[in-house]
N, C-alpha and C positions, 0 to 999 in steps of 0.2 A: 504493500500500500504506500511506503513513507517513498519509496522509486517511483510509482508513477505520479505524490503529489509534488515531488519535484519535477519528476519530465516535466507537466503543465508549467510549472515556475520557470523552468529554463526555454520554453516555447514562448512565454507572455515578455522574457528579458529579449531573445532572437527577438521577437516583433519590434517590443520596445528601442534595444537598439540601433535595429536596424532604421526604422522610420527616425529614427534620430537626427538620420543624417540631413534630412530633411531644411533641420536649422542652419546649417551649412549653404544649403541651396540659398535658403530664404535669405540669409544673412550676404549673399554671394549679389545674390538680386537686388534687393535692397539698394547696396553700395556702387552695384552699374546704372541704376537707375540713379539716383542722385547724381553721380556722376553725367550723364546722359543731361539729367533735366536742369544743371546748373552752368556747368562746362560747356557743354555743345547747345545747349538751349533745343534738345530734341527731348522732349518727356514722349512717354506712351500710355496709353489709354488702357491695354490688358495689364499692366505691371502691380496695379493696385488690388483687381481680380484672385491675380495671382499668387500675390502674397497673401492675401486672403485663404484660401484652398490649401497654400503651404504649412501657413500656422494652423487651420482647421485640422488638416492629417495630423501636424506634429500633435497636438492636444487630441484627439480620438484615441490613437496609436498609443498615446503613451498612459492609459486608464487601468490596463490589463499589467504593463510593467509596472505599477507603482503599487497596485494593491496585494502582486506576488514578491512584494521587497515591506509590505506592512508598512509603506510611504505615506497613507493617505491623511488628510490632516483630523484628529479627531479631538474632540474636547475630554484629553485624560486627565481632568483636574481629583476628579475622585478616582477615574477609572484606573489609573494606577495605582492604586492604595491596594484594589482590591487582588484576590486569591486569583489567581488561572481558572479557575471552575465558572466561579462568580463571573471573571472577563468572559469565560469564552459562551457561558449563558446568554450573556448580555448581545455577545454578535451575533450568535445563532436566531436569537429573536428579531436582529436588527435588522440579519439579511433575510431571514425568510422573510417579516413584514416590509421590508420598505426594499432592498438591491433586488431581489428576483422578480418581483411584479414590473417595476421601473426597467430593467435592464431587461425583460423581457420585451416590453411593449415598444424599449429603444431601437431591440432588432426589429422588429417583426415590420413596425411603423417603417425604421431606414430600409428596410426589404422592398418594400413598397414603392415607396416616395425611387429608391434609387431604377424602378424598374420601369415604373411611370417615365422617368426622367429618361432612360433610353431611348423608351418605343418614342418619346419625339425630337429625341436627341437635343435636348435643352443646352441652352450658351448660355453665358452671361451678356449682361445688357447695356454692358459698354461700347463703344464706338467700334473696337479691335475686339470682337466676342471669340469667347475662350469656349471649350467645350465643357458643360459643368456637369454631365452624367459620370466620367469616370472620376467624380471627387466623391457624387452621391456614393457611390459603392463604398467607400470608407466606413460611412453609418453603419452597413451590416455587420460588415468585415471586424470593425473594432468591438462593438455591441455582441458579437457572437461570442470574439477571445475573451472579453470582459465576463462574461459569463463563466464561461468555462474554468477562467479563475475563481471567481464565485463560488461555485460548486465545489473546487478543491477548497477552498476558504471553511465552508459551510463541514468539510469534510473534518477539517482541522478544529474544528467548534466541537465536534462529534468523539474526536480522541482524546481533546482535554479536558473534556467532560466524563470521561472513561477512566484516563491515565494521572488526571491531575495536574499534567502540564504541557505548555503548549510543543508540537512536532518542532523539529529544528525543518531552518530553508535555509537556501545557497546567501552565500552571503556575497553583497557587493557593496555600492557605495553608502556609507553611513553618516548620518554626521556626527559633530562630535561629541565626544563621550568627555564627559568633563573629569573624571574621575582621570582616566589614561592620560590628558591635558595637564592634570593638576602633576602626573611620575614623569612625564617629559620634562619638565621644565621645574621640577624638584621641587615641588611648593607644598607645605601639607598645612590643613589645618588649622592645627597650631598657629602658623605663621600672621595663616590669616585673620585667625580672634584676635591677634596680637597686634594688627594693626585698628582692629575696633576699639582697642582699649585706650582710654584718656591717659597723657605722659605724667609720669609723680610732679610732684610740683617744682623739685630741683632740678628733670632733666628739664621742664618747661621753663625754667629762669637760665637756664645756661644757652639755652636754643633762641630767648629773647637777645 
């Protein structure tokens, strides 16, 4: 079981990655068009279209990588406190009521809309029209892997509620850990109550 809920994590990181690169292009374009519309005094009409579409994929694409890396932003002001049991209670109820209905109706709806969008082969409505059907595909495409994460998610809810604590996943980028921060750079503690503390009165007359 703990091999195939990684296969899906290392499938939703492939995706995630890969459409990454994405920000590359967009950043790539961005910088010739400005270039184009300030320098040469030639702007273009698709460029605005298109950075649009580019940032849409990179944000679709990357829902499935963040939620198999446990990225997504959550209000843990208590939910940290609590036991693994208690946590994974609480997602299991979150995502059966509110991600699987939502993220169902996201495919099913982008299934749609992107297939509509074919049979008339829909453009954009700028001067220089773009083709906008193969952007719609994205809606499915990402809403489907977003799921399928989901379900290993929901899976994961299922084992910590069994075992007591959460499955381990691959690990990549993190931020950072204040604790690790604090053995880098040799700071403990101590040091730092010690700069909370008011100076005796003689080192404060000598420092005046």
């Amino acid at each position: 079981m703990q091999k195939a809920l990684l296969a899906v994590d290392r499938f939703s990181t492939f995706i995630g990655k890969t459409f990454a690169w994405t920000a590359v292009g967009l950043t790539l374009l961005i910088s010739w068009e400005v270039f184009s519309r300030y320098a040469l005094n030639k702007p273009h009409a698709w460029v605005l279209d298109a950075q649009i579409m580019l940032y849409g994929t990179l944000f679709m694409t990357a829902g499935a990588y963040t939620l198999s890396k446990n990225g997504h932003v959550r209000g843990d002001v208590l939910y940290g406190f609590f036991k693994p049991r208690t946590q994974a209670a609480i997602d299991l109820v979150l995502y059966v009521i509110f991600f699987l209905p939502g993220i169902v109706a996201l495919t099913w709806a982008g299934w749609h809309f992107a297939q509509e969008s074919l049979a008339i082969r829909e453009q954009t409505f700028s001067a220089d029209a773009l083709p906008l059907y193969p952007f719609k595909f994205i809606i499915p495409l990402s809403g489907a892997i977003l799921l399928l994460q989901g379900l290993v998610e929901i899976v994961r809810c299922v084992i910590c509620l069994r075992e007591g604590q959460w499955p381990s996943r691959d690990e990549d980028v993190e931020e950072v850990d204040v604790d690790k921060l604090k053995e880098m750079v040799q700071v403990k503690d101590t040091d730092i109550d010690a700069l909370d503390r008011p100076l005796p009165p003689a080192q404060r007359q000598e420092g005046a």
